[in-house]
C-alpha positions as CSV (number, residue, x, y, z in Angstrom):
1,X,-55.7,-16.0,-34.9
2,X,-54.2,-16.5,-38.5
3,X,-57.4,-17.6,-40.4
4,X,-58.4,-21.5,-41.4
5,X,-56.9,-23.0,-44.6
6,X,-61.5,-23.7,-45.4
7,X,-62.3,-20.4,-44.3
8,X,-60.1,-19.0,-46.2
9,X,-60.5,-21.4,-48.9
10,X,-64.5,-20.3,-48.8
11,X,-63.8,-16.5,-48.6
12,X,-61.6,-16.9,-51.9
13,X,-64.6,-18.7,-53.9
14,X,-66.6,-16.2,-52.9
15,X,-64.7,-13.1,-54.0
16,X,-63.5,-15.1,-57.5
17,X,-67.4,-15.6,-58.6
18,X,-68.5,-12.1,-57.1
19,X,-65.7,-10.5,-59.4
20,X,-66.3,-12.5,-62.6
21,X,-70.5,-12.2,-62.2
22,X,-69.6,-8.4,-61.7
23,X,-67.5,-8.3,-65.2
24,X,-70.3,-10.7,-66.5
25,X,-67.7,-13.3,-67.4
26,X,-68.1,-17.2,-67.8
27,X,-65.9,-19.4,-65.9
28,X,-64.2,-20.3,-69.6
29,X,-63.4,-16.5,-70.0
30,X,-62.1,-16.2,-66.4
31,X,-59.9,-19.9,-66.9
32,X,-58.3,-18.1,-70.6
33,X,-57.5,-14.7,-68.9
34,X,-55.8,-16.7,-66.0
35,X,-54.4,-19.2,-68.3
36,X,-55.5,-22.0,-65.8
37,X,-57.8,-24.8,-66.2
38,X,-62.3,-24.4,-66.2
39,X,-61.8,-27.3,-63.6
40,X,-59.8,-24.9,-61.2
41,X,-61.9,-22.1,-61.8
42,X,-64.8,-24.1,-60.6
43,X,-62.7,-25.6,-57.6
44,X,-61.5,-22.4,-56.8
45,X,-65.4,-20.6,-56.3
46,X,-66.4,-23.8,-54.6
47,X,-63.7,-23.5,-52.3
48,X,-62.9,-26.9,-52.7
49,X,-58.9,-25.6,-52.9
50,X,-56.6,-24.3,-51.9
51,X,-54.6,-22.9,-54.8
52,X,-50.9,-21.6,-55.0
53,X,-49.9,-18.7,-54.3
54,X,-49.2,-18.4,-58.3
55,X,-52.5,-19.4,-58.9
56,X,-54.1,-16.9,-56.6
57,X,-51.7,-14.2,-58.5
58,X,-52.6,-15.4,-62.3
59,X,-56.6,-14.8,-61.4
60,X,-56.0,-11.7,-59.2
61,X,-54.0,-10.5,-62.9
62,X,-57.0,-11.5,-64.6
63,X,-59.8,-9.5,-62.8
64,X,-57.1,-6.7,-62.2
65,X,-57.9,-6.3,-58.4
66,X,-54.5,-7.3,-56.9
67,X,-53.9,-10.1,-54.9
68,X,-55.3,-8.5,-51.5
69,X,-58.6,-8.3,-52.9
70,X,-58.9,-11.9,-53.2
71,X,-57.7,-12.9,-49.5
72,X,-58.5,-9.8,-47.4
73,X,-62.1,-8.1,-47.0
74,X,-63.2,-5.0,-48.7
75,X,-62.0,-2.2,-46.7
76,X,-65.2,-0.6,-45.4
77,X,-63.3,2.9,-44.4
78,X,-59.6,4.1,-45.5
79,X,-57.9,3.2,-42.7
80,X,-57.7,-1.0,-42.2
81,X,-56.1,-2.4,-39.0
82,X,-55.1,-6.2,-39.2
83,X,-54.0,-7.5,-36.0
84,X,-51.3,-10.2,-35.2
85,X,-52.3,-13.5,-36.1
86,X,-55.0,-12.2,-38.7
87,X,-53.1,-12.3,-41.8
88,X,-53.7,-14.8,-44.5
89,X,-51.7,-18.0,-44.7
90,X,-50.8,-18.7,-48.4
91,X,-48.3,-21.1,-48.2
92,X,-47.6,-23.4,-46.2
93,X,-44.4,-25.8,-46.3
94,X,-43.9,-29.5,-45.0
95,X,-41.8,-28.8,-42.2
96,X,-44.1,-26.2,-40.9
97,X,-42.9,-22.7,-42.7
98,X,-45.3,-20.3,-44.2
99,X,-46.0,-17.7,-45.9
100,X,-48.6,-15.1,-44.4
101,X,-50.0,-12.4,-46.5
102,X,-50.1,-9.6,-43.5
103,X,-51.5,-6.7,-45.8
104,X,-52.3,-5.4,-49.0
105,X,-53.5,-1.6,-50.7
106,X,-55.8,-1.7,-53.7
107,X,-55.5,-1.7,-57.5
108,X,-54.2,-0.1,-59.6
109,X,-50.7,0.3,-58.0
110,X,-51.3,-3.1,-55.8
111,X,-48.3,-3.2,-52.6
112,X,-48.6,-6.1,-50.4
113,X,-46.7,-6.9,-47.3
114,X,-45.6,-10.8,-46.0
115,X,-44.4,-12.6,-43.4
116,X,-42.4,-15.4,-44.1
117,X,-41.1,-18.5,-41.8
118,X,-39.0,-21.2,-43.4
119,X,-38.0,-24.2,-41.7
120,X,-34.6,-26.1,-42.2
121,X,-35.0,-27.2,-45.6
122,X,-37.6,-25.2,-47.3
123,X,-38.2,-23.5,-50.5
124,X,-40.7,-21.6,-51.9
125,X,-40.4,-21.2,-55.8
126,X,-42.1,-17.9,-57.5
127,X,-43.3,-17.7,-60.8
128,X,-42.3,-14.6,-62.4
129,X,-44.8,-11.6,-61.5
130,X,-46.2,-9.0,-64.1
131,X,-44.1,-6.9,-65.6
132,X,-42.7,-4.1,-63.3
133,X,-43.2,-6.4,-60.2
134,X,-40.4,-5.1,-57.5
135,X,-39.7,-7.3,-54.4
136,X,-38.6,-6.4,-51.0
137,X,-37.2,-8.3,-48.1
138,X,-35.5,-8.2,-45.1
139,X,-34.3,-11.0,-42.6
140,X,-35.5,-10.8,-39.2
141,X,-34.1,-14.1,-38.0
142,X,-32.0,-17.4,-39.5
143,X,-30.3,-17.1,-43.0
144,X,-31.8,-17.8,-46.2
145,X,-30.7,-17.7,-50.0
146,X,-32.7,-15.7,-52.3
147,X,-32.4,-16.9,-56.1
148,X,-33.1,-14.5,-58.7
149,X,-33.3,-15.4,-62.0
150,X,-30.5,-17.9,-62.0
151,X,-28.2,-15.8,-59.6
152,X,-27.9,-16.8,-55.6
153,X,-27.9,-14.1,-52.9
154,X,-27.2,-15.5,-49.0
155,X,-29.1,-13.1,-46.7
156,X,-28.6,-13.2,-42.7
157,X,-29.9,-11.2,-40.1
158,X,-30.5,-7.6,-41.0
159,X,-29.3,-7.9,-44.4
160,X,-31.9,-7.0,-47.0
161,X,-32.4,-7.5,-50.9
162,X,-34.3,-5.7,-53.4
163,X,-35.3,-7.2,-56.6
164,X,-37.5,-7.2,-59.5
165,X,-40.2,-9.9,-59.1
166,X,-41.1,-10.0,-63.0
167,X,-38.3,-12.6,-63.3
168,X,-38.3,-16.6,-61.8
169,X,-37.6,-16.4,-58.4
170,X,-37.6,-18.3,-54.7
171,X,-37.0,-18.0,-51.4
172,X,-34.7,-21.1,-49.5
173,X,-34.1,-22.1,-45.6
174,X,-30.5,-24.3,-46.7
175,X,-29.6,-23.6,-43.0
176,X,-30.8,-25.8,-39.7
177,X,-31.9,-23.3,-38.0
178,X,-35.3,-21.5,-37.9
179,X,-35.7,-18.2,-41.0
180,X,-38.2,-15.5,-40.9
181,X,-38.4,-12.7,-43.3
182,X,-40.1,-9.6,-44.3
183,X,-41.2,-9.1,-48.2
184,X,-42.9,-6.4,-49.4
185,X,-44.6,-6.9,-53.0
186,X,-45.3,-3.9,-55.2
187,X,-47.4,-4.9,-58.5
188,X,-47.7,-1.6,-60.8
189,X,-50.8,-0.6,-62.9
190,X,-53.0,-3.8,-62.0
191,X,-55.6,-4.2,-64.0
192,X,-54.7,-1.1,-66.3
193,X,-53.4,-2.4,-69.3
194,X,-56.9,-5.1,-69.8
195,X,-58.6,-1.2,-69.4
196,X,-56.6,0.4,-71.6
197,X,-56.8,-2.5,-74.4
């Protein structure tokens, strides 16, 4: 069972303060590096929101752990299993789409893998990702349009795009019909370059 928008919400908090108490950090430090406000900071650890998936990317680029680290539990041995349904939901749209963060590796070379519904109507906008960020996807059912830095790709079934992530991007459902896709994320050197600074 995909877990609850609280629970999640909770689990979040948690890992943000654990990883800024570990780097001894205030919660102005942590808001600067993320370039987000002290007031979502403190909402974040209190899991009193639910923040974007941008959000979520901005502070996982901050503390250089990888956006996987923030929504999935530490891996206790080297092999994970997550099972259907268990993935985190991330995003979710007004019609009912969403955007389910399935699995994730570690930093420093972070890959994560989604699952993405959209409903008739939908769109998911992207910031643009660190630099080197590659993208991913292919469609498993329904069409969608992929924008990519100003340029529009229409995707059906089976076709797949690959693209760098570091620009603006987003996802749309312009169809009426039901679209699901695959993405696969890869972040390079996450947290390296505040290490090597």
């Amino acid at each position: 069972m995909v877990t609850k928008a609280e629970d999640l919400a909770q689990a979040i908090g948690e890992r943000v303060r654990r990883e800024r108490r570990e780097r001894q950090w205030t919660l102005d430090r942590l808001a600067a590096a993320a370039g987000i406000s002290r007031r979502m900071v403190v909402n974040i650890e209190q899991g009193a929101t639910n923040p974007s998936v941008g959000t979520l990317l901005r502070l996982s680029d901050a503390l250089g752990i990888g956006l996987p680290a923030l929504v999935e539990p530490p891996a206790t041995t080297p092999v994970k299993l997550i099972r259907q349904g268990e993935g985190a939901v991330l995003w979710s749209g007004e019609a009912g789409g969403r955007g389910v963060l399935v699995a994730g590796t570690e930093s420093p070379d972070v890959v994560e893998l989604w699952d993405w519904t959209l409903c008739p109507g939908e769109r998911h906008a992207s910031e643009a990702h660190a630099a080197g960020t590659r993208e991913l996807l292919q469609v498993i059912e329904g069409r969608i349009t992929v924008e990519v830095d100003g340029e529009v790709y229409a995707l059906s079934i089976g076709d797949a795009l690959t693209f760098t992530g570091d620009v603006p991007h987003a996802y749309a459902n312009t169809g009426d019909a039901l679209a699901r896709f695959g993405l696969a994320v890869f972040e390079p050197r996450v947290g390296l370059a505040a290490v090597e600074s």
